[in-house]
C-alpha positions in Angstrom: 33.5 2.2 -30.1 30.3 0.5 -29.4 27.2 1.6 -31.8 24.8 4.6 -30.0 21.2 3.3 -29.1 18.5 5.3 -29.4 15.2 4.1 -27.0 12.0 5.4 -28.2 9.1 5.3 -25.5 5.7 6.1 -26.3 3.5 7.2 -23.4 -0.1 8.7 -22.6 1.1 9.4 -19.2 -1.5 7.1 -17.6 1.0 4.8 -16.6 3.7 6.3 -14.8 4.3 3.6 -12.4 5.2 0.8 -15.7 6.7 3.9 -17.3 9.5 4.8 -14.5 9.8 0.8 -14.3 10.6 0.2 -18.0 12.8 3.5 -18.2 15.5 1.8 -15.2 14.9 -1.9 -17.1 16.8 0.5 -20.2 19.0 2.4 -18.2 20.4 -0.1 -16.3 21.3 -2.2 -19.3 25.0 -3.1 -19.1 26.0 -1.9 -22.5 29.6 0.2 -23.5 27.9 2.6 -26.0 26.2 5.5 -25.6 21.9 5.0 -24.9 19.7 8.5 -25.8 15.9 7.6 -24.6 13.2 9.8 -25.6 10.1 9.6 -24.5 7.0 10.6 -26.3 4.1 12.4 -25.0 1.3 11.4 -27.1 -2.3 13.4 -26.2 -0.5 14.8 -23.3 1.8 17.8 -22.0 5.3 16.7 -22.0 6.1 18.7 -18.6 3.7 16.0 -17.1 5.7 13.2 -18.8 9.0 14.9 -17.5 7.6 15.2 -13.7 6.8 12.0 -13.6 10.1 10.6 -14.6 12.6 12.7 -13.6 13.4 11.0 -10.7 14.4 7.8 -12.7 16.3 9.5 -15.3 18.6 11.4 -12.6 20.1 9.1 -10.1 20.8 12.1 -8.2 17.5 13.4 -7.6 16.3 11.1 -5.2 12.8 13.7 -4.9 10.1 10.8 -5.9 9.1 8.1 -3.6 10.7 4.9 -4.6 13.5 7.0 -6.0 16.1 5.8 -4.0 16.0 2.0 -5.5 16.2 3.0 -9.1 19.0 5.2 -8.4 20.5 2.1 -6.7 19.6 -0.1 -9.7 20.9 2.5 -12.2 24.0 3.3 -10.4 24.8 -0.7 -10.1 24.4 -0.7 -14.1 26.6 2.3 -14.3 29.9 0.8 -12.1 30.1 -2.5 -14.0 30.7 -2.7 -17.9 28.7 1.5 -17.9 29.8 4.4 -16.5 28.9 7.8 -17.2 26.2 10.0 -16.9 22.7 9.9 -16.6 20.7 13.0 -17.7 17.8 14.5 -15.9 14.6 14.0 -18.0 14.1 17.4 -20.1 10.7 18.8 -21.2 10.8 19.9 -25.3 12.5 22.9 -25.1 15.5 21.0 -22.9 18.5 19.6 -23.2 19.2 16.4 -26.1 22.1 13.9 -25.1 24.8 14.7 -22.6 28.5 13.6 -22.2 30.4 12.2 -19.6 33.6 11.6 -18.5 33.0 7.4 -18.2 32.7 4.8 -21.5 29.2 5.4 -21.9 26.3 8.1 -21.9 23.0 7.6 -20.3 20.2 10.5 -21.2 16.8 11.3 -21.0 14.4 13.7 -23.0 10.7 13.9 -23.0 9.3 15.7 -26.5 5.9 16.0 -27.3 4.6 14.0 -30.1 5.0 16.3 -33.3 3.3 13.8 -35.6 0.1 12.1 -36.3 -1.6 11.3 -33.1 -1.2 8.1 -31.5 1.3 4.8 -31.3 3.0 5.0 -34.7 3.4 8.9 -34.8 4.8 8.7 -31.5 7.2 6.6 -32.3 8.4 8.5 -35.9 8.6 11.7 -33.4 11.1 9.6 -31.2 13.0 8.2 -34.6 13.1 11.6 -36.2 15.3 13.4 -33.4 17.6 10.5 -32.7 21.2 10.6 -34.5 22.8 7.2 -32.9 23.6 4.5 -34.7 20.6 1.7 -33.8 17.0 2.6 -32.2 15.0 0.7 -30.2 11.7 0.3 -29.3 10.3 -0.1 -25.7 6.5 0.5 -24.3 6.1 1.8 -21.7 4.2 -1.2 -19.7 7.4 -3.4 -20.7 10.7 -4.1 -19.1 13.9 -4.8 -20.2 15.6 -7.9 -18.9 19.4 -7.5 -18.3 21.5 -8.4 -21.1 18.9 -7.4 -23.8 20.9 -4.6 -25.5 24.2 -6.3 -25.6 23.0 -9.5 -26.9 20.7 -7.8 -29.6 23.5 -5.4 -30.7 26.3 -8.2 -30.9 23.7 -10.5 -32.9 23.1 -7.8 -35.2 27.2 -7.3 -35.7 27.4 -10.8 -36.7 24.9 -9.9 -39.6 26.3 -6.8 -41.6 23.9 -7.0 -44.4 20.6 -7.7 -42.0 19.3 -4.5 -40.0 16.9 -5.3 -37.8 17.2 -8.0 -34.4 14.8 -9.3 -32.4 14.7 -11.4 -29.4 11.5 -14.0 -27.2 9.8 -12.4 -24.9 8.6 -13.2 -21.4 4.6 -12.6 -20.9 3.5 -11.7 -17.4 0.2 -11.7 -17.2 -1.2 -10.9 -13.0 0.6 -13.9 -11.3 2.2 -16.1 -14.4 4.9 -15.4 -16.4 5.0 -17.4 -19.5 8.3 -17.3 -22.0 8.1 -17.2 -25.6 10.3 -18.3 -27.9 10.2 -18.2 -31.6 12.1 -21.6 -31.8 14.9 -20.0 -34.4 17.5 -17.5 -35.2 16.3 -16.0 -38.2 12.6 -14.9 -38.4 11.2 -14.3 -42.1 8.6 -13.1 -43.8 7.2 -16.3 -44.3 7.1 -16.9 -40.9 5.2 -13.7 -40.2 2.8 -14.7 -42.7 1.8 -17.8 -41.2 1.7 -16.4 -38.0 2.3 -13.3 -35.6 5.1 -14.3 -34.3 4.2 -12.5 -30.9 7.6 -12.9 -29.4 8.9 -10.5 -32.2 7.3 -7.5 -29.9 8.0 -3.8 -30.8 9.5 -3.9 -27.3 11.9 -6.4 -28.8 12.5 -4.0 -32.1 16.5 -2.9 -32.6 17.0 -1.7 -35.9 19.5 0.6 -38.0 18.3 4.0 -38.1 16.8 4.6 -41.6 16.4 1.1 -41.7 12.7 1.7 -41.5 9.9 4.2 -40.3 6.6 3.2 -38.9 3.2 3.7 -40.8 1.0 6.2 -39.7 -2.0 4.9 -41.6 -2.3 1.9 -39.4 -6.3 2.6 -37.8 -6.0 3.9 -34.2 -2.3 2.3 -34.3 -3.2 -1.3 -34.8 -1.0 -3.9 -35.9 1.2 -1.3 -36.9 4.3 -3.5 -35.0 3.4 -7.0 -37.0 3.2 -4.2 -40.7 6.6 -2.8 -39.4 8.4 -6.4 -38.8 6.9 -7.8 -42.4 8.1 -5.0 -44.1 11.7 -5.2 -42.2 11.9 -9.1 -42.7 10.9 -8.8 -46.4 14.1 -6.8 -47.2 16.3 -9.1 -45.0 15.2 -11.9 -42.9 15.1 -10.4 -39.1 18.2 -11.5 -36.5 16.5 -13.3 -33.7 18.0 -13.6 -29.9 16.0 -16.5 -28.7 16.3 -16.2 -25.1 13.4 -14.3 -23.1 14.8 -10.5 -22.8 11.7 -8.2 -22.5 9.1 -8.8 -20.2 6.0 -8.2 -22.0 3.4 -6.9 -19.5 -0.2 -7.9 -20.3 -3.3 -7.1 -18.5 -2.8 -2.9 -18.7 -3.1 -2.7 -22.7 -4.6 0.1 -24.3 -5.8 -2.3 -27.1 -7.6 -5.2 -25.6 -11.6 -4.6 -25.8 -11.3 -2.1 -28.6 -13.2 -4.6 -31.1 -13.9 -1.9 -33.7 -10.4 -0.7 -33.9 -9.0 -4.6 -33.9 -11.4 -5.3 -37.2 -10.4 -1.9 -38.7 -6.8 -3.1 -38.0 -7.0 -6.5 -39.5 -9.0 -5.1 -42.4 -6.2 -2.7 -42.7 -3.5 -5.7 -43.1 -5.4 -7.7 -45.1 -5.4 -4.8 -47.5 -1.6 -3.7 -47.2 -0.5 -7.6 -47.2 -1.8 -9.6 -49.8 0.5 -12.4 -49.2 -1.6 -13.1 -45.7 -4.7 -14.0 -47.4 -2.6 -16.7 -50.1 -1.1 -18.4 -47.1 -4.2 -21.0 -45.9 -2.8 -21.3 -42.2 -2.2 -17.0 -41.7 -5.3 -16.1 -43.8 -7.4 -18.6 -41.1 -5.7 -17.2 -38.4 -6.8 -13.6 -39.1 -10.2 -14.6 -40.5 -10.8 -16.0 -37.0 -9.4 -12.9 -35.6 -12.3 -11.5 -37.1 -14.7 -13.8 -36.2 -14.5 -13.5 -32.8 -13.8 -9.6 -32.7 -17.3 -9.4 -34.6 -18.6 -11.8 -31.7 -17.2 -9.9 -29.2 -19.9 -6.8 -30.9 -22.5 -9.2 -30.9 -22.7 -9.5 -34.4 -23.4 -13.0 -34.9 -23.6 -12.7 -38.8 -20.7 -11.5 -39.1 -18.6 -13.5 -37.2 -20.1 -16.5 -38.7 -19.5 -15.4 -42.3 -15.7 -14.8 -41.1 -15.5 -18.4 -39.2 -16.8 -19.8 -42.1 -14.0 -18.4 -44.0 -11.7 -19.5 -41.6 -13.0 -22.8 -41.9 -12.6 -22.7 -45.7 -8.8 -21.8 -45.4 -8.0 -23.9 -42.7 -10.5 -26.7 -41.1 -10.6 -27.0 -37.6 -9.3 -23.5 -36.9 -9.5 -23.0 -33.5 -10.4 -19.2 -33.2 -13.3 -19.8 -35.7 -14.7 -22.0 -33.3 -14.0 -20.0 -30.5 -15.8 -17.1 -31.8 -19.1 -18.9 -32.7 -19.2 -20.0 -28.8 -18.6 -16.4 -28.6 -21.5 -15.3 -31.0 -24.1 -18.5 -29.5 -23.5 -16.9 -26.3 -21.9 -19.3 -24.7 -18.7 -17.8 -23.2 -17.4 -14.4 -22.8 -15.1 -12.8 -24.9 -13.1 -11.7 -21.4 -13.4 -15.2 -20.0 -11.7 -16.1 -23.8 -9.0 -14.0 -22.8 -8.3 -14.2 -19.6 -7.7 -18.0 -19.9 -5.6 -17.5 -23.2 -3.4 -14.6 -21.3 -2.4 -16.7 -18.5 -0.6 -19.2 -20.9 1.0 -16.6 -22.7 -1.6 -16.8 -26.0 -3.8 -13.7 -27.3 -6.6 -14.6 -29.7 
């Protein structure tokens, strides 16, 4: 019997066209075990949520425009390596996983999120009602590639002691889509010291349930995916697929711009991680991080106190030097971005 997945899928419902597309990326996986997906309504009703995915959870329905090609793309999934049932997405009072009479069950709730508001309550509300054996993380601007599940869930056989996988991720940013690959199998912490690691996405997250919960504390839910993935590669170094299964969607984030809430975030890790400031190559990679969030604000002292820090840790630091162009006014932090997104690269 193949381990139970678990897909937890966080949602403002302001995306429901990324959200019905990243919902048939995870049902169509071709994987033996059972899948339960919950999504999470976070700041909004979950009978919204639930209308606006109901026709990709039942292949049946066939009621939403565009309908009919997920149900094809689900039902394709479903006569290869799965069969079974795939539920009609249920609002919080409705129904949990269902059976079927094939190898594997396919199932859909939407529960409101019963937690702290935002990303990493969201998420604990989808961990806290699942009972598989593994959960998974996907947003809800991502996509599953085919092969994802199977691949992560067979790595992480092949490790009994480890209990969280991994895999590289594929950026699509408007017309370019750029892979990313973390150049190993194993990722530690050391690794996520000295640098984000990017490709080790929370849409990339498998773990064992009670492996890990995520922290609530992180402000306005930043970096609370790089926290989670230190703390997880700190007990056990994390299993990494290095082949490009999750599409990673940028351009329709709800973090990019929020200056404020990125320093608050940074401030926040810098606080909880000691080790990132004792590590000359991670502590100037974040101290330019602030930088050029504080030149973003227009706050030229600051981001040339934190460039000069970044200059201290590591000399020619590249986001240090960015960010005084930034500050002096001579580029845009959008123009920054924009040219770093297309090649696959955040600040």
């Amino acid at each position: 019997m193949m381990p139970s997945v678990g897909v937890v899928v966080p949602t403002r419902g302001d995306r429901p066209g990324p959200l019905r597309a990243a919902l048939t990326g995870v049902l169509a996986q071709e994987y033996a075990g059972p899948v339960e997906v919950v999504v999470v309504a976070d700041g909004v009703p979950a009978s919204l949520v639930a209308s606006q995915v109901s026709g990709v959870a039942d292949a049946e329905a066939g009621s939403e425009a565009g309908s009919e090609a997920v149900s094809k793309a689900v039902s394709k999934a479903a006569s290869g390596a799965v069969s079974g049932a795939v539920s009609k997405a249920a609002s919080e009072a409705g129904s949990g996983a269902v059976s079927g009479a094939g190898e594997a069950v396919r199932s859909v709730r939407v529960l409101a999120n019963r937690r702290a508001a935002g990303l990493p309550g969201a998420r604990n509300t989808g961990i806290s009602v699942l009972g598989t054996d593994l959960v998974a993380f996907c947003d809800d601007d991502d996509l599953w590639l085919p092969g994802k599940l199977a691949a992560q869930v067979a790595a992480l056989a092949e490790e009994p002691d480890a209990g969280f996988v991994s895999c590289a991720v594929e950026v699509e940013y408007r017309d370019r889509r750029v892979p990313r690959l973390a150049g190993t199998g194993r990722v530690t912490h050391r690794h996520l010291t000295r640098s984000r690691m990017m490709m080790v996405h929370s849409s990339t997250f498998l773990f064992r349930r009670g492996w890990t919960w995520v922290d609530e504390s992180a402000p306005s839910g930043q970096n609370e995916d790089w926290d989670l993935a230190l703390r997880a590669a700190w007990r056990h170094p994390i299993v990494h697929v290095d082949r490009p299964l999750v599409r990673v969607r940028w351009g329709s984030s709800h973090y990019v711009g929020r200056w404020a809430d990125r320093i608050a975030g940074l401030e926040w890790m810098l606080a909880r991680h000691p080790g990132l400031a004792a590590e000359p190559r991670g502590a100037a990679r974040v101290y330019g991080q602030l930088a050029f969030c504080h030149a973003a604000l227009g706050r030229r002292r600051e981001a040339a106190r934190w460039s000069l820090r970044a200059f201290s840790a590591r000399p020619g630091e590249p986001r240090a030097a960015v960010a005084l162009a930034v500050a002096g006014g001579l580029v845009s932090p959008r123009a920054v971005l924009h040219a770093l997104h297309r090649h696959g690269h955040g600040i």
